[in-house]
Each structure stands twice: as C-alpha cells, then as structure tokens.
C-alpha positions as CSV (number, residue, x, y, z in Angstrom):
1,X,6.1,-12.8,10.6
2,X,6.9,-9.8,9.1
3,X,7.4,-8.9,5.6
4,X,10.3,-6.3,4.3
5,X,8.5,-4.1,2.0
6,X,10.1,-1.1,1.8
7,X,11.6,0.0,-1.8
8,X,8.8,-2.3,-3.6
9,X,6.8,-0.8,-5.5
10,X,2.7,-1.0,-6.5
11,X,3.5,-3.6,-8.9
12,X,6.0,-5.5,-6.9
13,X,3.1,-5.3,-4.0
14,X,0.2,-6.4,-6.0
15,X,2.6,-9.3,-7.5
16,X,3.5,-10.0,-3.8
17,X,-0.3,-10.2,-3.1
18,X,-1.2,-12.8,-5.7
19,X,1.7,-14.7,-4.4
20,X,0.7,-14.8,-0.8
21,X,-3.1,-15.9,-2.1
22,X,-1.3,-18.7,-3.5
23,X,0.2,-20.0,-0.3
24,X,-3.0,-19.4,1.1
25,X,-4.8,-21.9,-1.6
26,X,-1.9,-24.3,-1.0
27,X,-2.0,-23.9,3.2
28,X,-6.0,-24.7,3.1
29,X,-5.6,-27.9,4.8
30,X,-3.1,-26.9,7.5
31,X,-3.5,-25.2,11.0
32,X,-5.2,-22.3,11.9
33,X,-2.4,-20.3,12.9
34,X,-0.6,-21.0,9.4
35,X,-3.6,-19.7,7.8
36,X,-3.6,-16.8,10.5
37,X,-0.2,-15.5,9.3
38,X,-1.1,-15.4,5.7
39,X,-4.1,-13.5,6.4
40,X,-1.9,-11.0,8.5
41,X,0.8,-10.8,5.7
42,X,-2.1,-10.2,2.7
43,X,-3.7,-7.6,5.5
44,X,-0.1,-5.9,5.8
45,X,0.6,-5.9,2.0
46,X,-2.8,-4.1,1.1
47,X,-2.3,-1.4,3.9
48,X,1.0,-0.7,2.1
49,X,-0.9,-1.0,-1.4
50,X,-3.1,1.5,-0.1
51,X,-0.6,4.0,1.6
52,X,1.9,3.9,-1.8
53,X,-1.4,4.6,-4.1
54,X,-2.5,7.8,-1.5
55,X,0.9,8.9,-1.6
56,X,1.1,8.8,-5.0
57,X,-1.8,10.9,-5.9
58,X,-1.0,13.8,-3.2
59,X,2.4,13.7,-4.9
60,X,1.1,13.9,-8.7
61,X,-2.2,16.5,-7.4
62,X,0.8,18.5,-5.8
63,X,3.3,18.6,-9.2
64,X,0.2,19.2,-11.1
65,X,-1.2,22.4,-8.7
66,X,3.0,23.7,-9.3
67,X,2.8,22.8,-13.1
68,X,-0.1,25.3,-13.1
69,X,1.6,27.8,-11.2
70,X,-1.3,27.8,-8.5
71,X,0.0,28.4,-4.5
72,X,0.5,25.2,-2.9
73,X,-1.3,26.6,0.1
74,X,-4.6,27.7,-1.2
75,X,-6.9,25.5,0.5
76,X,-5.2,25.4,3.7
77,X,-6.6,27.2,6.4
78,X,-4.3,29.5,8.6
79,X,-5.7,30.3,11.6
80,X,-2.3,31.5,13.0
C-alpha cells in the first residue's frame, strides 16, 4: 500500500505519523502482514519527514547566503 503524500506538508506528515501509530496500537492483535504494512507506511512517512526537513534548510541556508549578498557558489569546488 502506498500512501499519496505529495503537497502535505511537515505538519500534515507528522499528524499523518501519529495517526498511522494509532492503527498500529489498534492492529496489535492481528496478522503479521497487517502489522508489516503499517510499519512500511510509518517507514515511508518519516523518509518523506526527513527529505521535506533537508529541503527546507538548503532552501532557507540558500535565501539566507543571497540575503547577505554572499556568491551562491563559494564553497563549491570547480575543477572544470
């Protein structure tokens, strides 16, 4: 089962996380493979947690390096 979480959000994802915990509390008693998919939908939501978060702070380190006025290619090395 996969999950549609484009256009969500950090807050949408980590309310989408508790509520996937919460099936996984109420699915305790039922079969493995059951159990399986929640694991692999709360694996899938954090790996998108992650990614937005990382994304997020290149974008605001990169605004913050133009607010300066510093060159956006400073620490890159050209070996061109």
């Amino acid at each position: 089962m996969f999950l549609d979480l484009d256009g969500l959000n950090v807050e949408q994802l980590l309310q989408k996380q508790i509520e996937i915990r919460q099936r996984m509390m109420q699915a305790r008693g039922m079969s493995g493979q059951v159990m399986n998919q929640l694991r692999n939908m709360l694996d899938q939501v954090s790996i998108e947690i992650q990614t937005k978060v990382s994304l997020d702070k290149v974008k605001t380190d990169r605004e913050k390096r133009v607010a300066e006025g510093k060159d956006l290619d400073d620490d890159v090395l050209n070996i061109g």
